[in-house]
C-alpha positions, 0 to 999 in steps of 0.5 A, spaced: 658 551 377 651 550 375 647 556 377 641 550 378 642 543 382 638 539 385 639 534 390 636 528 388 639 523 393 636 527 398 629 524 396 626 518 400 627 514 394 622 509 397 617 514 396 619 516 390 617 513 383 624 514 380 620 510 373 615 515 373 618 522 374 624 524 371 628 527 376 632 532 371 625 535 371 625 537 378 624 545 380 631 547 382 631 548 389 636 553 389 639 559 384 646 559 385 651 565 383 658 567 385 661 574 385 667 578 385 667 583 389 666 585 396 659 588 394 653 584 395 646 587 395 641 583 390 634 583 391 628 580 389 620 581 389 614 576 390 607 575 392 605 572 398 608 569 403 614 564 400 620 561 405 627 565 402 633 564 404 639 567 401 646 564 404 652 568 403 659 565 401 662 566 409 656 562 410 651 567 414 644 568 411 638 572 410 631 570 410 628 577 407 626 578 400 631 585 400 637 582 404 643 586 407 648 588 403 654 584 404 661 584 403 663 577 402 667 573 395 665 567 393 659 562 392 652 564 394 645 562 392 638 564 394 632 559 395 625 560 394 619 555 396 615 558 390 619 560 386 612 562 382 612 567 387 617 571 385 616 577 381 622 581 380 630 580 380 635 585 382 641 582 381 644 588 375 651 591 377 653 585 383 660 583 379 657 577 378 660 571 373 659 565 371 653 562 367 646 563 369 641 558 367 633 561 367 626 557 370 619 557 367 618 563 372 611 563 371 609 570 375 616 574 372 616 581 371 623 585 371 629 579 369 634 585 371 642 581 370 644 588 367 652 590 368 654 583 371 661 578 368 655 573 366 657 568 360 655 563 356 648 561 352 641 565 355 636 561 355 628 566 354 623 562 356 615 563 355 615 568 360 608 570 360 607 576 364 615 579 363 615 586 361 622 588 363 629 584 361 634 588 361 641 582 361 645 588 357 653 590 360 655 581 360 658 576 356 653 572 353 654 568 347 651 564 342 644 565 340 639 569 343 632 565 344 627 572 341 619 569 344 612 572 343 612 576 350 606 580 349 606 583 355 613 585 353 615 593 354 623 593 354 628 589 351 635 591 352 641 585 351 645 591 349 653 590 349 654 582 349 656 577 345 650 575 342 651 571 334 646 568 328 640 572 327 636 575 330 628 574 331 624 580 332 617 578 334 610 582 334 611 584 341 605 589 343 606 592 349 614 593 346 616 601 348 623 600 347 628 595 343 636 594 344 640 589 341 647 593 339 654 592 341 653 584 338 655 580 333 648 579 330 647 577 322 643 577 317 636 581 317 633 586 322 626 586 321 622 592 323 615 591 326 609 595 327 610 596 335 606 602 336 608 604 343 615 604 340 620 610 342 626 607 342 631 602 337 638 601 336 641 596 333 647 598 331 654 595 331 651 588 329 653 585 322 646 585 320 645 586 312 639 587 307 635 594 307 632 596 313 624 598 313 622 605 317 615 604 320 611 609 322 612 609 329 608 615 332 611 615 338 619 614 336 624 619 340 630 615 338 633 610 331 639 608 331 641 602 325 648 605 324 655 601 323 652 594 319 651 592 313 644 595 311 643 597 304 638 601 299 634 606 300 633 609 308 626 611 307 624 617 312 618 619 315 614 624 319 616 622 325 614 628 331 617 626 337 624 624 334 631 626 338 636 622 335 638 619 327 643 614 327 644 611 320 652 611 318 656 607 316 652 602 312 651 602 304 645 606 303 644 609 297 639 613 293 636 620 297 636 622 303 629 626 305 629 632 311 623 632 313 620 637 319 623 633 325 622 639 330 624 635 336 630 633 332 638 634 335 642 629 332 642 626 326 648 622 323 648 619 316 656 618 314 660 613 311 653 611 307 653 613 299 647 617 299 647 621 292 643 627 294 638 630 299 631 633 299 627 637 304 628 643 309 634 644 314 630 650 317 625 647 322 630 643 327 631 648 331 635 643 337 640 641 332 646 640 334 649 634 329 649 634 322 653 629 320 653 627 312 660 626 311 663 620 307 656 619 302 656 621 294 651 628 295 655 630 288 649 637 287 653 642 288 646 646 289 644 641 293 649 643 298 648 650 298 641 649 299 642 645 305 648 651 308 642 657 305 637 652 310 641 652 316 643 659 315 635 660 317 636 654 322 641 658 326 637 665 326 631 663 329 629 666 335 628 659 338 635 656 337 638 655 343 645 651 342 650 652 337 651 645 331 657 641 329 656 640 321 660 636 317 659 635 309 666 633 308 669 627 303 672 626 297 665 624 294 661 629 296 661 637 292 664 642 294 659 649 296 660 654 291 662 661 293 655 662 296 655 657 299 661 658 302 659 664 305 653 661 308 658 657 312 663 663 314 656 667 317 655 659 320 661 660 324 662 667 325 656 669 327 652 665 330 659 660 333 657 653 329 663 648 327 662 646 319 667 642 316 667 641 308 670 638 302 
């Protein structure tokens, strides 16, 4: 069933001019869903004073914009008189399946679809007021219509079936991206989104190199599990929490720098050759994982342990850390670095796994 229909036939065709109007033009009257589960409560919010109907598949109804949960199965639909009115959709976690077809939702704000059975294409549109759509957790498939949302805030189509490229925008007011968990190719191209904190795009088949920005306010970078290839240039960013470049092919060295908010940093299955900066400031570090890269400096190595055996001494450090240097590629630490690695483990309780 099409989540959207209009009657035409109900019309007064005489007082219609069928030449001049294009009655697949017309606003939909209805939204219809279907649910699979005997819990129902979705919402909406508008300005105004618009009539809305919600009637439910046993046939009863609610004309509030925040209905009383229902407990039936089965096809539903939502009339609105000015669908422009409305603001808001709540809909996320309501087992919901099907298709969803979207309106030029002038007013619209939130799209929350999140965490539903929801499949087939999504089609965007220019909404220009949208800050938050969150349409994560579905079956979405085909191609992902990216638009220029200026007011857009937070992105996150995370964990559908979404496929080709995707096209990022200069979305001012962007705060924070999710596309990972997709089947998305080609290049992922980073923008200078100042208000960003939080990306990740991992699980994706994206290729090409991937360029760092110097997002001020980033606490979260994640590109793991794709195709990317080059250098993985850091910078000095302050308020980062979580580094997630692994598994990708990205080569070359691999540059620590201060990070003092930094607790997990995952670089495996790259080809890394070597690493440069300190490990001694990240003091919440509780992951550092470089297995599986080609880090073949036996004094590289040692450095990294004689930096975390100053790291886990501070008098700031309040959790133990899981470190992992093993592979078949990366150096083995000589006797010193070795008994770093034992004084890690005996005396201060962190786990490391090596060559």
């Amino acid at each position: 069933m099409s989540l959207w229909t209009t009657n035409i036939w109900g019309e007064d065709l005489w007082t219609v001019d069928l030449w001049s109007t294009n009655p697949w033009e017309y606003e939909p009257l209805a939204l219809y869903f279907t649910n699979t589960s005997a819990s129902l409560s979705p919402y909406i919010v508008v300005t105004g004073t618009p009539d809305i109907l919600w009637t439910w598949s046993d046939d009863t109804t609610d004309t509030n914009a925040n209905p009383a949960d229902v407990t039936s199965i089965g096809d539903n639909s939502l009339y609105v008189s000015d669908w422009n009115a409305v603001t808001r959709f709540y809909f996320q976690s309501q087992n919901l399946t099907g298709s969803f077809v979207t309106k030029e939702w002038v007013n619209l704000t939130f799209l929350m679809f999140y965490d539903n059975n929801l499949s087939g294409r999504f089609i965007s549109r220019k909404w220009a007021s949208l800050r938050y759509l969150y349409i994560y957790g579905n079956s979405f498939s085909g191609y992902f219509d990216s638009m220029n949302w200026e007011t857009l805030e937070f992105l996150d189509i995370n964990g559908n079936d979404f496929s080709g490229d995707f096209i990022t925008k200069d979305w001012e007011s962007l705060q924070s991206l999710r596309c990972d968990s997709n089947n998305f190719s080609g290049d992922f191209t980073t923008k200078d989104w100042d208000d960003i904190t939080y990306i990740n795009c991992n699980s994706n088949d994206f290729s090409g190199t991937f360029v760092t920005k110097d997002w001020v306010n980033i606490t979260s970078l994640s590109c793991g599990s794709n195709d990317f290839s080059g250098t993985f240039t850091t910078k000095a960013w302050t308020s980062v929490g979580t580094i997630n470049c692994s598994g990708n092919s990205f080569s070359g060295d691999f540059a620590m720098q201060e990070w003092a908010a930094l607790d997990r940093l995952y670089c495996s299955g790259n080809s890394f050759s070597s690493l440069s900066g300190s490990f001694q400031t990240q003091i919440d570090l509780i992951v550092c994982d470089f297995s599986n890269n080609a880090i073949s400096s036996v004094t590289q190595i040692d450095q990294m342990l004689s930096d975390l055996l100053i790291n886990a001494a501070d008098a700031g450090r309040t959790a133990v850390c899981t470190v992992n240097i093993s592979g078949t590629s990366m150096a083995t630490p000589s006797a010193a670095g070795l008994s770093d690695i034992d004084d890690l483990v005996n005396i201060y309780g962190w786990t490391v796994t090596h060559a």
